[in-house]
C-alpha positions as CSV (number, residue, x, y, z in Angstrom):
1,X,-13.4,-5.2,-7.7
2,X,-16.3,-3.3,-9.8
3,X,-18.4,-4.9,-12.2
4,X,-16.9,-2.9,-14.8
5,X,-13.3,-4.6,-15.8
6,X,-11.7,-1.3,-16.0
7,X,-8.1,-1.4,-16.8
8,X,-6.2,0.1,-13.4
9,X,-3.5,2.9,-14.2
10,X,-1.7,1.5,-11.4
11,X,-1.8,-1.0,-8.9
12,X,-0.2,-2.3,-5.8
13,X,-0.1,-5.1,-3.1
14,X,0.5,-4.7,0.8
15,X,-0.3,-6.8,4.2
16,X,-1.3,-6.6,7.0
17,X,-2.5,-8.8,10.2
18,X,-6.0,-8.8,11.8
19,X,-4.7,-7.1,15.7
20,X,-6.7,-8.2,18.7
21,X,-8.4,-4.2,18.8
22,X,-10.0,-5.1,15.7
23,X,-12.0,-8.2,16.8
24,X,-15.0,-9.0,18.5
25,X,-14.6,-11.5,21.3
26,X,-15.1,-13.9,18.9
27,X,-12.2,-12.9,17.3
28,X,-14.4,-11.6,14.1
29,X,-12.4,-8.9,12.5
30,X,-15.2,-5.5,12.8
31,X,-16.5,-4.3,9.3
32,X,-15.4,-0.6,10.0
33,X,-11.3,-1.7,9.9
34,X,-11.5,-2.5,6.4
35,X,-11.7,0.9,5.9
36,X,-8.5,1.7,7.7
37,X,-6.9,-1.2,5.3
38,X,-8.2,0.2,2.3
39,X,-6.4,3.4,3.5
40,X,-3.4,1.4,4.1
41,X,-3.1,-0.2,0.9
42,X,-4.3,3.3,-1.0
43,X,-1.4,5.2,1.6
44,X,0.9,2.2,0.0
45,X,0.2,3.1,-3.6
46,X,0.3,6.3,-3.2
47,X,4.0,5.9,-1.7
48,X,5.0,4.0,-4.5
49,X,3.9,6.6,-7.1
50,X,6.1,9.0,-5.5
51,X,2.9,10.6,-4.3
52,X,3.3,10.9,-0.6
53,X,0.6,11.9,1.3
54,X,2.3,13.8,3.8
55,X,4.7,15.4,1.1
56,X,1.6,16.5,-1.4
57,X,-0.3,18.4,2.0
58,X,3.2,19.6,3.4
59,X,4.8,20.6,0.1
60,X,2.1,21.1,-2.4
61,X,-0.7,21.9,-0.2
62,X,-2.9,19.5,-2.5
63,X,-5.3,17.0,0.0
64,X,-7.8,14.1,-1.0
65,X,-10.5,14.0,1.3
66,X,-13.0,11.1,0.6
67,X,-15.9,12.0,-0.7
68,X,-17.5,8.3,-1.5
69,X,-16.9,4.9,0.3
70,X,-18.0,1.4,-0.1
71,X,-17.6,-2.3,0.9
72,X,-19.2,-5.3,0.3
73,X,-18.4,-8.1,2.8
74,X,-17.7,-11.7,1.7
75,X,-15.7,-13.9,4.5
76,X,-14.7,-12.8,7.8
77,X,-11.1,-11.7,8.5
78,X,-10.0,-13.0,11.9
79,X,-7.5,-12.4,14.3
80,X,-4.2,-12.7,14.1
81,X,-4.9,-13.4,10.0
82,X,-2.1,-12.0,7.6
83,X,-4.2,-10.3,5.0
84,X,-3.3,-9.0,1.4
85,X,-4.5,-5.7,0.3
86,X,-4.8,-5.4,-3.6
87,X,-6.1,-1.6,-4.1
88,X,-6.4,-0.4,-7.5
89,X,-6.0,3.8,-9.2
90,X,-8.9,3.5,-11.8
91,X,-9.2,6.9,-12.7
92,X,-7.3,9.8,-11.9
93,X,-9.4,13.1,-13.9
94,X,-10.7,16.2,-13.1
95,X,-10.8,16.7,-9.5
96,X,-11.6,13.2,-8.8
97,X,-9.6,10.2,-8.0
98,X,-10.7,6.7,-7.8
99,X,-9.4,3.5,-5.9
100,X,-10.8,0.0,-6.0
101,X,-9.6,-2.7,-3.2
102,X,-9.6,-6.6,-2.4
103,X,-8.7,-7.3,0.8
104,X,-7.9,-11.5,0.8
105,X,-6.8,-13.7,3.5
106,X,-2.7,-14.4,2.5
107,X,-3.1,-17.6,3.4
108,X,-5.7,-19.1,1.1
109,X,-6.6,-16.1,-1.5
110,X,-10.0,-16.1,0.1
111,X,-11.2,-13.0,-0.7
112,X,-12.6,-11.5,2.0
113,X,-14.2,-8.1,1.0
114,X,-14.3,-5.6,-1.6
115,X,-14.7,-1.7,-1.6
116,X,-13.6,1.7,-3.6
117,X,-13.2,5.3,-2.4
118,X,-13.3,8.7,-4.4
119,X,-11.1,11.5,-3.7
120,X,-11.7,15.4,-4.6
121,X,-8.4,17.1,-5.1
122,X,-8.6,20.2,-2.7
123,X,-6.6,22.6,-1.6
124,X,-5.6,23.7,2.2
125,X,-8.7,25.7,1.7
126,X,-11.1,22.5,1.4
127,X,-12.1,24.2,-2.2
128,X,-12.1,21.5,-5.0
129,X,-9.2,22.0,-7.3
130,X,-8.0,19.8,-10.5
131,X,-5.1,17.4,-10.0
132,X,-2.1,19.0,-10.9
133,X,-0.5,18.0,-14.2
134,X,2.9,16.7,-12.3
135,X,0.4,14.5,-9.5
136,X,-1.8,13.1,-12.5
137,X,1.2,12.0,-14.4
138,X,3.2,10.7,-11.3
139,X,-0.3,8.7,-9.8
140,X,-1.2,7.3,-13.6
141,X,2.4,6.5,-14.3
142,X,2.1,8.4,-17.6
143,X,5.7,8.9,-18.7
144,X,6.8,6.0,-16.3
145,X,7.1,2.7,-15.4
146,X,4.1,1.4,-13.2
């Protein structure tokens, strides 16, 4: 994930398969989708930390736009591939939130890419806000099991 070994605060696995959409005609997987996995597997965390996106915007009117993305391609992902998602919480302060991500084909563990995103907390407004106390502890399992 980053060249730092930083210690996640919580961490979870999903899957996915490579749709015909996403390819080329060669059946290549396009680099923009692993965006919309990292997404999935940060969407997945997020879900399991009790963390809902939906329910923070709807109920709590707290949103995490990105604000930074990266990825760093290894192997193509091809059609019709199952692929694991492994995305990482590695810091969760101030008004900032940062995942890491591995996206691997199931298969074989071939790890296929690598990427983070930040997130600024906001509000409905779009003005930067901390993360409340009750999201920090819930997203960095403080209190908690993991």
């Amino acid at each position: 994930m980053s060249d730092v070994a930083a210690a996640p605060l919580r961490s979870a696995t999903t899957t996915t398969r490579v749709r015909y959409p996403e390819t080329d005609r060669m059946g290549v997987a396009h680099h923009s989708h692993y965006f919309v996995w990292f997404e999935l597997g940060r969407t997945e965390l997020m879900r399991e930390a009790g963390c809902a996106y939906g329910e923070l915007e709807d109920r709590d009117d707290v949103f995490f736009p990105v604000i930074e993305a990266s990825a760093s391609f290894k192997a193509s992902a091809l059609y019709d591939e199952t692929l694991r998602i492994d995305t990482r919480l590695i810091a969760a302060e101030g008004v900032r939130v940062r995942f890491e991500y591995e996206v691997r084909r199931d298969g074989d563990g071939r790890l296929l890419a690598t990427g983070h995103t930040v997130h600024a907390c906001c509000g409905r407004d779009g003005r930067p806000a901390r993360i409340p106390a009750a999201i920090r502890e819930r997203l960095s399992g403080e209190g908690g099991a993991r």
